[in-house]
Structure formats: structure tokens, C-alpha cells
C-alpha positions in Angstrom: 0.0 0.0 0.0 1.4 3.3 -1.1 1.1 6.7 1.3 -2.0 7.7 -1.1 -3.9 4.3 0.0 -4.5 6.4 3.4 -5.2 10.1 2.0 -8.3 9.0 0.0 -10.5 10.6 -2.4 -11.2 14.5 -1.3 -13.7 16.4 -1.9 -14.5 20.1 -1.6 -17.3 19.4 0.2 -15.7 16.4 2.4 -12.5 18.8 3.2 -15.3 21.5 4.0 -17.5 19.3 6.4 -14.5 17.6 8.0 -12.9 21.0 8.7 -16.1 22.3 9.9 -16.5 19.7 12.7 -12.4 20.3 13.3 -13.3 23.8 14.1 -16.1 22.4 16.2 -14.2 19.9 18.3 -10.5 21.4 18.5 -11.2 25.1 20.5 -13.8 23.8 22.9 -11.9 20.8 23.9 -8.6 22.9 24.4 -10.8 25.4 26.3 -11.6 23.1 28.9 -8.3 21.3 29.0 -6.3 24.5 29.7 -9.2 26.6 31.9 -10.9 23.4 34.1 -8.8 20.6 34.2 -5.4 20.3 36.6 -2.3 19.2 34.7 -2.3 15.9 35.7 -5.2 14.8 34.3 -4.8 16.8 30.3 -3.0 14.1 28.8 -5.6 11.4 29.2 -8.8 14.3 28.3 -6.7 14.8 25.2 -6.2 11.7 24.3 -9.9 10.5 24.7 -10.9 13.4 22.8 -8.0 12.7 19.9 -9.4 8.8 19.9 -12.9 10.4 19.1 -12.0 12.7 16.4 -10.0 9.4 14.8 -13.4 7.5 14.9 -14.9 10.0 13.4 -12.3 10.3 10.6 -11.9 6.9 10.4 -15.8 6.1 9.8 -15.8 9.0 7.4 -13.2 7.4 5.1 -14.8 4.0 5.5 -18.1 4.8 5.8 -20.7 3.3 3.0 -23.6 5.2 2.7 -25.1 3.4 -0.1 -28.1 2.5 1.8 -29.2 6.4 2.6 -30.9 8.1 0.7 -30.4 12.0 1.4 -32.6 14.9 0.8 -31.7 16.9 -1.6 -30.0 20.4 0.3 -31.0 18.8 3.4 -28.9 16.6 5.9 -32.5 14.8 7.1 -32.4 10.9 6.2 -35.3 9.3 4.6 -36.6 6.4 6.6 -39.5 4.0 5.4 -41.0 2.1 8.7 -43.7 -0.9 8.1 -47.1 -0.3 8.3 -47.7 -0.8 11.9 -50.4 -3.5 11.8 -53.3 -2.4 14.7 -53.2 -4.9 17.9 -56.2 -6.8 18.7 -57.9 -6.7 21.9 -58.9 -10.0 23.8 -61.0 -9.2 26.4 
């Protein structure tokens, strides 16, 4: 596997999402390691944070989203439940 195996295909709008949820993440995690946590314990908050923002890189490389249909402009999902079939009383 060559170095490009792990970069991918990119996308304007992946690179755009993907930095929007970077700028998201990063400054409010920082914001409480450095103001509310002691100094003993930022290593481990930062590294449980860094371990989320890999799964969430990781699933967004991998991720198949064949089965979803989008709305067009929209981020809602299109679900279609089974008739719910009405429940019959025994009395």
C-alpha cells in the first residue's frame, strides 16, 4: 500500500465538512483542558478526545452510505418504517 492508500479521495465538500467539525471539536476541547482541568489529568482528556475525532475520521473514510438516501440540500435521512399493523384486543 502506497502513502496515497491512506489520504483517499477529497472532496470540496468532504474537506469543507471535516474542517467544519475540526473547528467544532478542537477550541472547545482545548478550552476546557487548559481553563478546568489540573495538569495531571490533560493528557488522558486529550487523548480521549484525539481517539474520538480518529473515529470520526476513520468512519468518514470508510463509511458506506449506499443505503441512505439524502434529501436533496437537506442533511434529514429518509426512513421507510412498516405499516404498523393495529393490535387486537382480547377481552
Amino acid at each position: 500500500m502506497g502513502r496515497w492508500y491512506f489520504v483517499g479521495e477529497f472532496s470540496p465538500s468532504w474537506v469543507c465538512g471535516t474542517l467544519w467539525v475540526d473547528c467544532c471539536l478542537w477550541p472547545p476541547a482545548q478550552t476546557i483542558n487548559f481553563y478546568f482541568l489540573p495538569p495531571r489529568f490533560r493528557v488522558v482528556y486529550i487523548n480521549v478526545i484525539t481517539v474520538v475525532w480518529d473515529t470520526y475520521l476513520a468512519h468518514l473514510k470508510h463509511n458506506d452510505d449506499s443505503h441512505i438516501e439524502l434529501l436533496s440540500d437537506s442533511c434529514a435521512v429518509v426512513v421507510q418504517l412498516p405499516s404498523a399493523q393495529p393490535v387486537e384486543e382480547k377481552i
